[in-house]
C-alpha positions as CSV (number, residue, x, y, z in Angstrom):
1,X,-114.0,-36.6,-65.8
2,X,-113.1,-40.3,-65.9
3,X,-111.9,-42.1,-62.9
4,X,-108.5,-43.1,-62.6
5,X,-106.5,-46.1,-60.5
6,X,-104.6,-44.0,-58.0
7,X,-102.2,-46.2,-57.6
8,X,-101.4,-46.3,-61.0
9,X,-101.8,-42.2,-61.2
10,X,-98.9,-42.1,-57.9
11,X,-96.8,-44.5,-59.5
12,X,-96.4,-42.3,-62.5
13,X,-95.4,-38.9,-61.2
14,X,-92.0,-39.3,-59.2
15,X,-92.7,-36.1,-57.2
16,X,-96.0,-35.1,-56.6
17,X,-95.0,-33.5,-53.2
18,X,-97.5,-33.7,-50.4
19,X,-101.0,-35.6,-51.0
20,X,-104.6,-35.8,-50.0
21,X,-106.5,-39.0,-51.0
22,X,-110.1,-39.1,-50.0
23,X,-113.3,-41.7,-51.0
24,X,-115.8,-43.6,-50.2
25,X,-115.7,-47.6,-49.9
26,X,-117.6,-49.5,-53.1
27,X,-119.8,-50.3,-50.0
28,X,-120.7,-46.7,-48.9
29,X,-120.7,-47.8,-45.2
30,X,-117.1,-46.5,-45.4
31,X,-114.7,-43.2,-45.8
32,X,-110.9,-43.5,-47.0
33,X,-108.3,-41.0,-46.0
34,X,-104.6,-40.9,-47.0
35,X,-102.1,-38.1,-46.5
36,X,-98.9,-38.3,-47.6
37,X,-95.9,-36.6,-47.7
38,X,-92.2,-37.0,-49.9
39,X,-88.9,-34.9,-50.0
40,X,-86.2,-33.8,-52.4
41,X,-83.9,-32.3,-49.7
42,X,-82.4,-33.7,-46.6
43,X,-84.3,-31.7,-44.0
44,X,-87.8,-32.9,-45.8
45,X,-86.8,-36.2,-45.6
46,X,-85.6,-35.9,-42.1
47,X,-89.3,-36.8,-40.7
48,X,-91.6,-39.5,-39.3
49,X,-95.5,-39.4,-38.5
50,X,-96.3,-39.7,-34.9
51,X,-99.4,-40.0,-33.3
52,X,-100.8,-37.4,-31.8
53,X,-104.2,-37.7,-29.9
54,X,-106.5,-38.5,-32.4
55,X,-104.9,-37.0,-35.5
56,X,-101.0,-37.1,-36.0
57,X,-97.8,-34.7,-35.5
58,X,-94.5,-34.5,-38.0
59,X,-91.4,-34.6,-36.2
60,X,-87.6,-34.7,-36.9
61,X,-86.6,-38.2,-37.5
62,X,-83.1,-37.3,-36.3
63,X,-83.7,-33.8,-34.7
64,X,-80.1,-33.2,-34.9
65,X,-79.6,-32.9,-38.3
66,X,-82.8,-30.4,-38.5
67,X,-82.3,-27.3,-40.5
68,X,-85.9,-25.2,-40.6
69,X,-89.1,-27.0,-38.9
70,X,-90.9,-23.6,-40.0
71,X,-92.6,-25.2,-42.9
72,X,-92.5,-28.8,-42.1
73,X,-93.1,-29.5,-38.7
74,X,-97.3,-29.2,-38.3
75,X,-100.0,-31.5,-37.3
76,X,-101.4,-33.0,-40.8
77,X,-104.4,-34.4,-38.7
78,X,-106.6,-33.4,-36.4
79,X,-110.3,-33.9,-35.2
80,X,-112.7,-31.6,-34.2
81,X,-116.0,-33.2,-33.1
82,X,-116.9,-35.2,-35.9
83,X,-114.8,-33.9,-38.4
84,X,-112.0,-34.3,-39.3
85,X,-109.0,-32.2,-40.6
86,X,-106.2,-33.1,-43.4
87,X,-103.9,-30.6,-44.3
88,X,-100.2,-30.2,-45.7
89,X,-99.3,-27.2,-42.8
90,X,-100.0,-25.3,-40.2
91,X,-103.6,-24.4,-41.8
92,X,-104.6,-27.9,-39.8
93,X,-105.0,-25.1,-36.5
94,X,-106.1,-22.4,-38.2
95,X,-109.6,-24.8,-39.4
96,X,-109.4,-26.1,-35.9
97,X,-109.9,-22.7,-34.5
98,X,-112.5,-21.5,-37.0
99,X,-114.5,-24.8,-36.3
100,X,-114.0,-24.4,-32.4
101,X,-115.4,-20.6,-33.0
102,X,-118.7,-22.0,-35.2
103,X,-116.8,-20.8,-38.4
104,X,-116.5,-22.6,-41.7
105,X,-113.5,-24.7,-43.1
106,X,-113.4,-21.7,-46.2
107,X,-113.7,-19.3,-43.6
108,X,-110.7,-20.2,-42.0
109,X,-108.5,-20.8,-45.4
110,X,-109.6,-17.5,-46.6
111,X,-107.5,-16.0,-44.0
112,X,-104.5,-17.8,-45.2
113,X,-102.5,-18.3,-48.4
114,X,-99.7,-20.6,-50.5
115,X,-96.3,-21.3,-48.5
116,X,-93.4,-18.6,-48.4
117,X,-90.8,-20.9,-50.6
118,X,-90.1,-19.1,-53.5
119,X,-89.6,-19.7,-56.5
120,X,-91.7,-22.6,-55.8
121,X,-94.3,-21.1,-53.7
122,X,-95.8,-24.5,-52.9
123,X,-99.5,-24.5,-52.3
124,X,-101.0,-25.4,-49.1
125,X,-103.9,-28.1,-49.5
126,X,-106.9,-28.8,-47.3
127,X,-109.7,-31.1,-46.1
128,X,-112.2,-31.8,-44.5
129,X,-114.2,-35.1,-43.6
130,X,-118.1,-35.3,-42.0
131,X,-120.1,-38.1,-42.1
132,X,-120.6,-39.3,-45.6
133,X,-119.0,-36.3,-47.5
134,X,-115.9,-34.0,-47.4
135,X,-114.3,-31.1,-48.9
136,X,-111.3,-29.9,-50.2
137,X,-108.9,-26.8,-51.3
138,X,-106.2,-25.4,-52.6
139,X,-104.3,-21.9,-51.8
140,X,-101.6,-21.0,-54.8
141,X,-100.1,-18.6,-56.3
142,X,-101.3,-17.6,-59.3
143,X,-99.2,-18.1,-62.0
144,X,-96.5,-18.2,-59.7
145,X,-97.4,-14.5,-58.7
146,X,-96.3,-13.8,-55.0
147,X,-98.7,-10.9,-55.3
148,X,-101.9,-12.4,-55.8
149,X,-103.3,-16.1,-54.8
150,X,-106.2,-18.6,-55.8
151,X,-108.3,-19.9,-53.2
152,X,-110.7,-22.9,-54.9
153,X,-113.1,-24.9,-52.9
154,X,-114.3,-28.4,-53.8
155,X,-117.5,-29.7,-52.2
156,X,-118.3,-33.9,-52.4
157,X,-121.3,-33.9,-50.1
158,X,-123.0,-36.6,-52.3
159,X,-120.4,-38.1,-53.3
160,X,-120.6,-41.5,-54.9
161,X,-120.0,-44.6,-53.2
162,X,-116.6,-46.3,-54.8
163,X,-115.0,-43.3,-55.8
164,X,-112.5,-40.6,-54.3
165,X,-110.3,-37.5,-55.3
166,X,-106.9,-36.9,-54.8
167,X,-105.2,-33.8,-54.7
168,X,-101.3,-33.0,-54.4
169,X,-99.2,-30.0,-53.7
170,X,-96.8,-30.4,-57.4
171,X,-98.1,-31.4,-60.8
172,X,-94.8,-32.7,-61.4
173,X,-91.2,-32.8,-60.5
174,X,-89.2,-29.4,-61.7
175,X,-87.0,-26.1,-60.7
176,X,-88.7,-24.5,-59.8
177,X,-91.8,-27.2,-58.7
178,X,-95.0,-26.4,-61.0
179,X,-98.4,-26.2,-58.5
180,X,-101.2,-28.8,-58.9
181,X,-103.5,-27.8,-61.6
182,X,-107.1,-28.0,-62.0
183,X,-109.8,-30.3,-59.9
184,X,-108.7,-32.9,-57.5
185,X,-108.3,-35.8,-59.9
186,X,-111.0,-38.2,-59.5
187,X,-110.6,-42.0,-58.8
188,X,-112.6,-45.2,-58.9
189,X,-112.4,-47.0,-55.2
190,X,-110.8,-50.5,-55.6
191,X,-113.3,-52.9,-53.6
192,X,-110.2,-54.1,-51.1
193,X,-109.5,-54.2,-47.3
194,X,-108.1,-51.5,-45.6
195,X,-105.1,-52.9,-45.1
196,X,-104.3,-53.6,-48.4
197,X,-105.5,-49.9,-49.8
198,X,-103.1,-48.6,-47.3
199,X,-100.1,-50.6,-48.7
200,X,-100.9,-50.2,-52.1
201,X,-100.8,-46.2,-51.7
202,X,-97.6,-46.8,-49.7
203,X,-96.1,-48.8,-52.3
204,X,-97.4,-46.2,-54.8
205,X,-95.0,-43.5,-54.1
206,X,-92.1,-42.8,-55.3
207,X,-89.4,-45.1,-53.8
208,X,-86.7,-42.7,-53.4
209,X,-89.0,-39.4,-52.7
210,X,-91.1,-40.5,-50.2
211,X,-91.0,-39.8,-46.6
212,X,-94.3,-40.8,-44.5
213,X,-97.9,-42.4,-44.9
214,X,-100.9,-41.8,-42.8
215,X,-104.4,-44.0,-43.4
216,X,-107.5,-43.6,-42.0
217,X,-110.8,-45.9,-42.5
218,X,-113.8,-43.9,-41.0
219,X,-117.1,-45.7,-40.4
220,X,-119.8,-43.6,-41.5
221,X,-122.9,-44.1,-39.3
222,X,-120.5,-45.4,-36.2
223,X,-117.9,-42.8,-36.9
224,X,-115.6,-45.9,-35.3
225,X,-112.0,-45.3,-37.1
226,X,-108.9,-47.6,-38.1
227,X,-105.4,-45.9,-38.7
228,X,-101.9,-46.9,-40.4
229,X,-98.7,-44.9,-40.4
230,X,-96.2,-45.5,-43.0
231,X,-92.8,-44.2,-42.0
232,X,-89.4,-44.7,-44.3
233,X,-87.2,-43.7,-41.7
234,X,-88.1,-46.4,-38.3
235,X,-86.6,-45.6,-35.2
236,X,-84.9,-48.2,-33.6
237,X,-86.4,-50.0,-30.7
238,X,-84.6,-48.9,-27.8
């Protein structure tokens, strides 16, 4: 598979829904995180990213004007020892839990499956981060069968330093929304500060579809973390 620029991937699909971007610094001394998430309707877009101990929490931007927070109010982040635990739902517990219990992070998703949005039956994606390598999956419908469901794992224990994956919840923008297909899409790690790969995925998105930004920078043999949140709608200060 040849790398790709992910900012250049982002910037070409207007709607790849929510987002996982993980890799490892051209350095190696270094792991990348990004979740994002974007919205079509009103109540999607009516969110922020807060922080949350040492992960983060989506909340109502203006909680009046809050329809359903069943399938959009979760914690996208959380940290368990030293891992660490990106999702796009309420899966982000159910690893948690299965961790807590001495369990495995496909343990826990096998107990689980794609979002209850028809037609659209979006998937839920996953992560994990440990030292110098990470995992991901994927939980969809198959074929856009509410009877049956994929569950596919991807391991990167060894994987390279300067280069990532990323993996989104929509191949495209549609009605109904077509799922992800395939691996997560492999990418070549620009050699850049932090700072600047956070606003360059920020900028990345889809100007009108997206909704909220989280980074995280993870030193490998410290485990010492930065972190940048990226919110469209900005409260005020009171």
């Amino acid at each position: 598979m040849k790398a790709v620029n992910v900012f250049d991937y982002l910037k070409e699909n207007e709607y790849p829904g929510r987002g996982i971007v993980i890799g490892k610094t051209p350095c190696g001394k270094k792991i990348r995180i990004g979740y994002f998430i974007m919205g079509r309707s009103e109540n999607s877009r009516n969110r922020i990213f807060t922080e949350e101990g040492k992960g983060i929490r989506t909340e109502a931007f203006d909680p009046s004007k809050m329809v359903d927070p069943s399938l959009i109010i979760y914690s996208p982040v959380r940290v368990y020892e030293d891992t660490t635990i990106v999702t796009n739902g309420d899966q982000t517990d159910t690893v948690y839990d299965y961790l807590a219990e001495g369990k495995s992070f496909e343990d826990a998703l096998r107990t689980r499956t794609f979002e209850p949005d028809a037609p659209n039956y979006t998937p839920r994606i996953s992560a994990v981060v440990k030292g110098a390598g990470y995992s991901m999956s994927i939980l969809k419908s198959a074929d856009g069968d509410p009877a049956s469901a994929y569950r596919q794992f991807f391991d990167y224990a060894d994987e390279l330093p300067g280069f990532g994956h990323v993996i989104h919840t929509y191949r495209e923008n549609g009605n109904p929304i077509p799922s992800f297909e395939g691996e997560p899409v492999l990418f070549e790690m620009v050699k850049e500060p932090f700072d600047a790969f956070s606003d360059h995925l920020w900028e990345a998105l889809n100007e009108d579809n997206k909704v909220s930004l989280f980074t995280r920078s993870i030193n490998i043999e410290t485990g010492e973390t930065e972190t940048r949140i990226y919110n469209k709608n900005v409260k005020e200060a009171e």
